[in-house]
Wavefront OBJ file of the C-alpha trace (Angstrom):
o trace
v 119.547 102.171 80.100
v 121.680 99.317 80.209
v 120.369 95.329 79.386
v 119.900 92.865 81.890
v 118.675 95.474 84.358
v 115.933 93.727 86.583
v 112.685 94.941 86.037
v 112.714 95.768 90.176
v 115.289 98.157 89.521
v 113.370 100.526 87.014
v 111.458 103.317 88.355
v 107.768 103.379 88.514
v 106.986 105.934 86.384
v 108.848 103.320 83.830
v 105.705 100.780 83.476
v 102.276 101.233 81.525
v 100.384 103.498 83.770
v 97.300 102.128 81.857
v 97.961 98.432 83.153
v 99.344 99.807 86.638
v 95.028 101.484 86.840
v 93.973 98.488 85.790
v 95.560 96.518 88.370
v 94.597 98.620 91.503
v 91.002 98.768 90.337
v 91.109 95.109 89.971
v 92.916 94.699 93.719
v 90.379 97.334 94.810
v 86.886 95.005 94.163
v 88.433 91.337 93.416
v 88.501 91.158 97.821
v 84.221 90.776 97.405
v 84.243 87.245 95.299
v 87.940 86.122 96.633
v 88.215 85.033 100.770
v 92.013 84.407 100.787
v 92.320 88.010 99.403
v 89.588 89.344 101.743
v 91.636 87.985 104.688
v 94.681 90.031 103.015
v 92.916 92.767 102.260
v 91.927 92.789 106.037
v 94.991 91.962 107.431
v 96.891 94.863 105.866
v 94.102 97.053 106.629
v 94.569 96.656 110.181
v 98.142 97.619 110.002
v 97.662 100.738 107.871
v 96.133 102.924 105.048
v 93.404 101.340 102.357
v 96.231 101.672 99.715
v 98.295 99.539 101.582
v 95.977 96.764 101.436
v 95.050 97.409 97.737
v 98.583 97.359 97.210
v 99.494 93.952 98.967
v 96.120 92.396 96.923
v 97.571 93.865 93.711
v 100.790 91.704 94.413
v 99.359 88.849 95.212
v 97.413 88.771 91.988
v 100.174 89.834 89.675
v 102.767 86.814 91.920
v 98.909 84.387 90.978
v 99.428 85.791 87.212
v 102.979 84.844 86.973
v 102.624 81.949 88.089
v 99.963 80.523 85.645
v 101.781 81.987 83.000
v 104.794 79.593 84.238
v 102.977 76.724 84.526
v 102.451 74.258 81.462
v 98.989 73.994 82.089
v 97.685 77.330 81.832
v 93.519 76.165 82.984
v 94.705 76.686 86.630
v 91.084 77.778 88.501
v 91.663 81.156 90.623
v 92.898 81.353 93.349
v 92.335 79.461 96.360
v 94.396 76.341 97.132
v 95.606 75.408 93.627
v 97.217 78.852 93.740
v 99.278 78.518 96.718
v 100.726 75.494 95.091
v 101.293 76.933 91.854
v 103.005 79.146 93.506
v 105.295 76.936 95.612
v 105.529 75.345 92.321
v 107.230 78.114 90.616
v 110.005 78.867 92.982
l 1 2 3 4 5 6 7 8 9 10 11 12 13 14 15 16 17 18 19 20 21 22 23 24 25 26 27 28 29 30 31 32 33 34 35 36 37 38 39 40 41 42 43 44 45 46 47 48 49 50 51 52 53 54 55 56 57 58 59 60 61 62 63 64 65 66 67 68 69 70 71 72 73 74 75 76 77 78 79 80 81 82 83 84 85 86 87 88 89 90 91
């Protein structure tokens, strides 16, 4: 394997299977305490299978998770607003 190859770009049987669980269980119940990711988890459920919408949640958390670990201040609360903007932030 060559350096400088994007993360993107590895195959998924590359990445800690243990962590990859992890996530989807998380994705699976975070929906119940979270309403921006119970009106994802919704959305995508309406335009397919339950993975799909576990899937799209487990995104959105790990795109959330980067984007703490970007910021300076790393006591951002979770989710809501302050998350879209640390989001915006980090592009």
């Amino acid at each position: 394997m060559k350096l400088g190859i994007l993360s993107a770009e590895l195959p998924q049987k590359k990445c800690n299977q243990h962590l990859k669980t992890k996530l989807i269980e998380t994705a699976k119940i975070t929906p119940q305490w979270n309403e921006p990711l119970a009106q994802l988890r919704e959305k995508e459920l309406a335009r397919g299978p339950k993975n799909r919408a576990a899937l799209a949640v487990a995104r959105k958390l790990v795109e959330y998770m980067l984007a703490v670990d970007r910021q300076e201040n790393k006591s951002i609360p979770f989710f809501p607003i302050e998350c879209a903007r640390a989001v915006e932030k980090s592009r």
